[in-house]
C-alpha positions as CSV (number, residue, x, y, z in Angstrom):
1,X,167.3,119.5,-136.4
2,X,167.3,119.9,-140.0
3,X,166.5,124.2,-140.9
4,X,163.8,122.7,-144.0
5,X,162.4,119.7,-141.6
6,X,161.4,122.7,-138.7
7,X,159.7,124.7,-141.5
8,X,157.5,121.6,-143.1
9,X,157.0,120.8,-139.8
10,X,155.5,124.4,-138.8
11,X,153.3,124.8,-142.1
12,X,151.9,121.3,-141.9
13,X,151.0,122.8,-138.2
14,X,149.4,125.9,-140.4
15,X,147.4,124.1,-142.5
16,X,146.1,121.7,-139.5
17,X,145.0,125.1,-137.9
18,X,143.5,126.2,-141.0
19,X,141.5,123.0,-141.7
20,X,140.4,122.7,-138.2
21,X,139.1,126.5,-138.3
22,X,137.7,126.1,-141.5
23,X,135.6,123.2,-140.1
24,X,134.5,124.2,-136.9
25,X,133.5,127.6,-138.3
26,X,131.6,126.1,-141.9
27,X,130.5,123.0,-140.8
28,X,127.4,123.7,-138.9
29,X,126.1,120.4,-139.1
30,X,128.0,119.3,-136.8
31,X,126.9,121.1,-133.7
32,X,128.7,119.3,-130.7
33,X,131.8,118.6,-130.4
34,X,134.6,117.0,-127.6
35,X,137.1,118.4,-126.1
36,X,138.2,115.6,-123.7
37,X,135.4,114.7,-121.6
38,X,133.2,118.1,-122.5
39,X,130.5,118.3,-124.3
40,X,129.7,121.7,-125.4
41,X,126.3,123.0,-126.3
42,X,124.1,123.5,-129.3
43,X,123.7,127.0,-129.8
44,X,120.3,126.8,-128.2
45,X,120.3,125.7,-125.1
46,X,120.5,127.7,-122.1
47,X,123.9,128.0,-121.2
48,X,124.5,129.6,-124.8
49,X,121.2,132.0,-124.8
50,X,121.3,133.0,-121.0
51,X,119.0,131.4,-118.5
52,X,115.7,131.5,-117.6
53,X,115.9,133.9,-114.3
54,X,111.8,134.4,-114.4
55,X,108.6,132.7,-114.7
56,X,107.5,135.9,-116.6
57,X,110.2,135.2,-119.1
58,X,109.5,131.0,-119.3
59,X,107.8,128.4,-122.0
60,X,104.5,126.9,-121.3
61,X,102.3,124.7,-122.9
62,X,98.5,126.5,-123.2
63,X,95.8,124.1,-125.0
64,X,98.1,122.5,-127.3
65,X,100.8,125.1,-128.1
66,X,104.0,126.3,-126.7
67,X,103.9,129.8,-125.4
68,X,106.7,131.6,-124.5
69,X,106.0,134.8,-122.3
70,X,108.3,137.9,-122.1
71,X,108.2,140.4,-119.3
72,X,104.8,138.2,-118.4
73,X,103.2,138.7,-122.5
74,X,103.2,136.8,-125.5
75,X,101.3,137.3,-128.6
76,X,100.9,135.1,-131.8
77,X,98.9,134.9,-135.1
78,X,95.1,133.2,-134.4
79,X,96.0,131.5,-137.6
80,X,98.2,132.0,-140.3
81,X,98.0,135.4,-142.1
82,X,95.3,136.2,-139.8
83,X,95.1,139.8,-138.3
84,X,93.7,138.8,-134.8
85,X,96.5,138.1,-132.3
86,X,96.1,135.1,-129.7
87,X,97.3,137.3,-126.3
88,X,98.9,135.3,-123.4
89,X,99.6,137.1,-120.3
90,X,100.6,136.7,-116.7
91,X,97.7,137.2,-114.3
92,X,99.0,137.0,-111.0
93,X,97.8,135.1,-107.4
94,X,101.0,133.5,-107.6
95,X,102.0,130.7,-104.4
96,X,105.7,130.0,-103.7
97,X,106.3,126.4,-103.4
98,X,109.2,124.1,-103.6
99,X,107.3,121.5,-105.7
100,X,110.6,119.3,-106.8
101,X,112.0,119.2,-103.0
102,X,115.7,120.6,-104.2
103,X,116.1,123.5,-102.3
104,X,114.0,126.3,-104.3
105,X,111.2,128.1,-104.1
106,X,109.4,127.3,-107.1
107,X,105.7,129.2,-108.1
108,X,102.2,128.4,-109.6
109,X,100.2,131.2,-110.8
110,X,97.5,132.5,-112.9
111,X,97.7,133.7,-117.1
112,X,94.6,135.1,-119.3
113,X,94.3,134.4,-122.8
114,X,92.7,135.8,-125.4
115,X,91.7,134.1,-128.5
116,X,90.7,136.9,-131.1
117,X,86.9,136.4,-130.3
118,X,85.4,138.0,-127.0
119,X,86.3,135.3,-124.3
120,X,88.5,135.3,-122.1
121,X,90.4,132.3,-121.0
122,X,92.2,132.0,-117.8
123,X,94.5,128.6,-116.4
124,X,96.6,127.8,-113.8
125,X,100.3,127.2,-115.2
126,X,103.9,126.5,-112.9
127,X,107.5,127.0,-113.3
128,X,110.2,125.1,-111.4
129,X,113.7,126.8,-110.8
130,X,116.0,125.0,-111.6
131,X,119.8,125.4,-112.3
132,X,119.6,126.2,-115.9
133,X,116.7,128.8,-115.1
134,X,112.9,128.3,-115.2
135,X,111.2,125.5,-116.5
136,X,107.1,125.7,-116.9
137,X,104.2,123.2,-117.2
138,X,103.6,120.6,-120.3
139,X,100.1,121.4,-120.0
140,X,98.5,124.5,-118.3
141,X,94.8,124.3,-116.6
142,X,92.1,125.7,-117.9
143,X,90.0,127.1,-114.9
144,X,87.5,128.5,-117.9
145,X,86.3,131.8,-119.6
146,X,85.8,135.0,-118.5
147,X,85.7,133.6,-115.1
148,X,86.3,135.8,-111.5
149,X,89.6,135.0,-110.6
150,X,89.9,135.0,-106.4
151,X,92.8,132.9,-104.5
152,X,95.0,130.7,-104.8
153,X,96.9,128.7,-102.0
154,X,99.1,125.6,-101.2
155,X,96.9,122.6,-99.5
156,X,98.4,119.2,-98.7
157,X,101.5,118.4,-100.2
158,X,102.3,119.8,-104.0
159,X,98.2,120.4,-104.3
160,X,97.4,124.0,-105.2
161,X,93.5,125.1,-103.9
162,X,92.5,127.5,-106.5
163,X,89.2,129.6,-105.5
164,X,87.1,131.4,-108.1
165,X,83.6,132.4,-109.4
166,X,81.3,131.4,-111.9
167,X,78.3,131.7,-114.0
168,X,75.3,129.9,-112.6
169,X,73.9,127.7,-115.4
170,X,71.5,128.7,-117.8
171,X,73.3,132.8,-117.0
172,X,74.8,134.5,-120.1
173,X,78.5,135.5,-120.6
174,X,76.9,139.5,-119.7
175,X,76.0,138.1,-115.8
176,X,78.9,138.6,-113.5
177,X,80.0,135.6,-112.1
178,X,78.9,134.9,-108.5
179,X,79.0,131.2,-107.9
180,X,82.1,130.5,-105.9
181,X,83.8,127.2,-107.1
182,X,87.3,125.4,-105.7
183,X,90.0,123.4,-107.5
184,X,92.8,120.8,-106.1
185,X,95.5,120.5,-108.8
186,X,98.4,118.1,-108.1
187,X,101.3,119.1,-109.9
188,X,104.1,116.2,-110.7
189,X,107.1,117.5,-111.2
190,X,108.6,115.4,-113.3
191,X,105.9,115.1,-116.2
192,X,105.0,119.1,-115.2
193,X,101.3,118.1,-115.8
194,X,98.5,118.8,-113.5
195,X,96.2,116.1,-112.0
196,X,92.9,116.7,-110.2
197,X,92.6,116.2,-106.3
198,X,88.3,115.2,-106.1
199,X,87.3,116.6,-102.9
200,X,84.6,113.9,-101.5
201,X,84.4,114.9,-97.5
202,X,81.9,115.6,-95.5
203,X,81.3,119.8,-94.8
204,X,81.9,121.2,-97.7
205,X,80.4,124.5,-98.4
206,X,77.2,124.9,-100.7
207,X,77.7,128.4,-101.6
208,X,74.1,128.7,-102.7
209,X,72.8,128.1,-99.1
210,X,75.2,130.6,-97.1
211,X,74.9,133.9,-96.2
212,X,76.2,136.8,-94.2
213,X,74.9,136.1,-90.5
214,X,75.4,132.9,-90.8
215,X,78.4,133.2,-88.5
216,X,80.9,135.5,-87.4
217,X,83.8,135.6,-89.9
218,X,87.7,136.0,-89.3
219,X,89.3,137.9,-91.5
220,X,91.7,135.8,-93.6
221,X,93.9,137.9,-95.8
222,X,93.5,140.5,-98.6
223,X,95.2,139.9,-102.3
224,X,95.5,142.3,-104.5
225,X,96.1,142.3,-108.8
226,X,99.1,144.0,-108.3
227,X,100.7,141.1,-106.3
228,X,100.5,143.1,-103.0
229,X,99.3,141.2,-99.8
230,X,98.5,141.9,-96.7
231,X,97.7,139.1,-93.9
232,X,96.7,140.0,-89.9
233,X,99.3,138.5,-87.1
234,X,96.2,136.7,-86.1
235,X,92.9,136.0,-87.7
236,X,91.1,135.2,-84.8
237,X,91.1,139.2,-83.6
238,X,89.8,140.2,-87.1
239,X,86.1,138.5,-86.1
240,X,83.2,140.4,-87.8
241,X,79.4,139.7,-87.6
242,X,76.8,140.8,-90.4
243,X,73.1,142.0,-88.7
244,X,70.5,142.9,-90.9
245,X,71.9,146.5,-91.9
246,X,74.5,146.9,-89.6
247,X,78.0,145.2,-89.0
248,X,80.4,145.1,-85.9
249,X,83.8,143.7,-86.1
250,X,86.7,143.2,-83.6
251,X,90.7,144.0,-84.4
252,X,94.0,143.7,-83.4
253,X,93.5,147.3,-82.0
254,X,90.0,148.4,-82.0
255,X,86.0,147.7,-82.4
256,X,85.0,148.6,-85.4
257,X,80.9,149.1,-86.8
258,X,78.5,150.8,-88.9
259,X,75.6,150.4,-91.6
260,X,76.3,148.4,-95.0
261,X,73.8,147.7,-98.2
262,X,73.8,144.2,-99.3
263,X,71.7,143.8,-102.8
264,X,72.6,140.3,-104.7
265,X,76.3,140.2,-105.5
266,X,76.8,144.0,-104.2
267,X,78.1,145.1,-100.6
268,X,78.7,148.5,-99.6
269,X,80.0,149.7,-96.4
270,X,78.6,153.2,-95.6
271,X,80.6,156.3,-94.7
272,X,79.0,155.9,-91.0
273,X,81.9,153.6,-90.3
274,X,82.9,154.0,-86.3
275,X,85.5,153.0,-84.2
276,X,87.3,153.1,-80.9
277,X,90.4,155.2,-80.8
278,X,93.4,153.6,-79.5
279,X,96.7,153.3,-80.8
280,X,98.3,150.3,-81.2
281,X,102.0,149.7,-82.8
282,X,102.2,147.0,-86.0
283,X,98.3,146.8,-85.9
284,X,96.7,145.8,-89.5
285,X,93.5,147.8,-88.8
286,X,94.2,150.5,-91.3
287,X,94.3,148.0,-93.7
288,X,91.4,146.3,-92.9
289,X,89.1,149.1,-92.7
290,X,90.1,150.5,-96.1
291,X,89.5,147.6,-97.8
292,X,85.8,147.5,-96.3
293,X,85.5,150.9,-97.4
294,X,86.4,150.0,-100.6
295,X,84.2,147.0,-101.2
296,X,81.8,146.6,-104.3
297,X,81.0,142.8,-104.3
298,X,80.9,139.4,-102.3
299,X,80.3,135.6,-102.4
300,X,81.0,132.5,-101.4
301,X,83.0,129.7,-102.0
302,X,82.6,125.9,-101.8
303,X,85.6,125.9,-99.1
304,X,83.1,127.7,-97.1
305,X,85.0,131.1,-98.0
306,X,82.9,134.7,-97.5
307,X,84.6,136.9,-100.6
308,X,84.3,140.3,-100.6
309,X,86.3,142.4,-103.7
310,X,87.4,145.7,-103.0
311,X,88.8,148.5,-104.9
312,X,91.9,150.4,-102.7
313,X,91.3,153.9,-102.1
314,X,94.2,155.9,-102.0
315,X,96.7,156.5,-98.8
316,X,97.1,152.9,-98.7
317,X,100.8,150.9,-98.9
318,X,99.9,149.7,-102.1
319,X,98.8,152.1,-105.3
320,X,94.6,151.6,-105.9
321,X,93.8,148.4,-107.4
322,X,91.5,145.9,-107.1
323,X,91.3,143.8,-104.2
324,X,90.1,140.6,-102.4
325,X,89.2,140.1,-98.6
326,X,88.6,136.7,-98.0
327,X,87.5,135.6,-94.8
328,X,86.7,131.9,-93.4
């Protein structure tokens, strides 16, 4: 071939290289491209700004705005050029669920908002795992403000059973709140929206009209705010009975008793606290016994729940925190 044709033919290559880097690179307008069959991504999307790998990290919608936590906070103007902050963060008393049936364990948990004013606001939100990372609700739950957070587990199906306290009506914002109340929130995965499961079935709970003797109570489970939890092997040895000052209770190892102090929402166990001496391998009395030692409050719940918070005292598995027994 001709010496002259091989060189046009080489810098009409260079200037087809040039062109095409000049327009990929100052054209950004036109943000996808083919090569082929392949799309490639806009420069937002996941696959360009790393995935989602936490529900402490993901985008939820909270009363009408996107919020987008990091590390479990995010924090926004009230309004604009305002100096009070609107402060979302992750509260905890997460459940594992696969909601979408693919495989994953996906989770529903608890945030607290503040507004810039003195409440409080607290809603249930979830995040599904996906393959392109974490992916959270269109429209997070308000439970209400400055409620008493308790439990939260999986009922039926995708339904998540939220338990918590609040004020009786007519009480100020200043009254702790001590009257227990239940959700059922369906989540649909597809629309990531929340839907309310009404409860009509005969038995259910009236908190105002229970009471510690009523029966003998199994110990369920204790949650605590860091995310710690600690469950028995089997409820049915945990059984406890309230008399008028004293208690006795049953465990996987021992018999345990002594004198408490009830007084409207407060319970205190006193340091008279007894019990049998044997030794018993994996036993969760330790546990238990703390927690009673520990215990400040109590109520009940509309799923016929007996509450009682704690506070940890040292030597335990977990560092002190606040805690919840709840027994059934």
């Amino acid at each position: 071939m001709n010496k002259k044709i091989i060189w046009s033919l080489a810098g009409l290559g260079a200037v087809a290289v040039a062109i095409f880097c000049i327009y990929v690179v100052f054209c950004p307008s036109q943000n996808i491209w083919k090569r082929g069959a392949t799309v490639l991504p806009p420069a937002n999307t996941v696959e360009s700004v790393g995935m989602i790998t936490s529900e402490k990290d993901a985008t939820y919608k909270v009363n009408g705005a996107l919020v987008t936590l990091k590390d479990g906070v995010a924090e926004g103007e009230a309004a604009p050029g305002s100096a009070s902050k609107i402060i979302t963060r992750y509260f905890g008393n997460e459940v594992l669920h696969d909601f979408n049936a693919d495989g994953r364990e996906d989770v529903a948990f608890l945030i607290s908002q503040e507004t810039g004013g003195s409440g409080t606001f607290y809603y249930v939100v979830a995040a599904l795992n996906t393959e392109k990372g974490y992916v959270g609700t269109n429209d997070a739950f308000l439970l209400g403000d400055r409620i008493a957070p308790q439990t939260m587990h999986m009922g039926n199906g995708n339904v998540i059973v939220v338990n918590y306290a609040v004020r009786n009506p007519g009480e100020p914002f200043t009254t702790r709140p001590s009257l227990g109340k239940s959700n059922w929130l369906l989540l649909d995965p597809k629309t990531m929206q929340f839907g309310i499961v009404e409860q009509d079935f005969p038995g259910e709970a009236d908190p105002a009209r229970m009471s510690l003797g009523m029966q003998k109570w199994h110990w369920i489970k204790t949650t605590y705010s860091n995310g710690a939890e600690v469950k028995p092997v089997d409820s049915a040895r945990f059984e406890v009975t309230f008399g008028p000052q004293a208690f006795s209770a049953s465990t996987d190892c021992n018999n345990v008793g002594g004198p408490y102090v009830a007084k409207g929402d407060t319970i205190t166990f006193g340091a008279g606290m007894i019990s049998t001496m044997m030794a018993c391998v994996d036993s969760k009395e330790g546990e238990f016994t703390s927690a009673l030692r520990g215990a400040t409050k109590y109520h009940f719940t509309g799923r016929g729940e007996l509450i009682i918070e704690t506070e940890t005292p040292s030597g335990m598995d977990v560092d002190p925190v606040a805690g919840v027994m709840t027994f059934k």
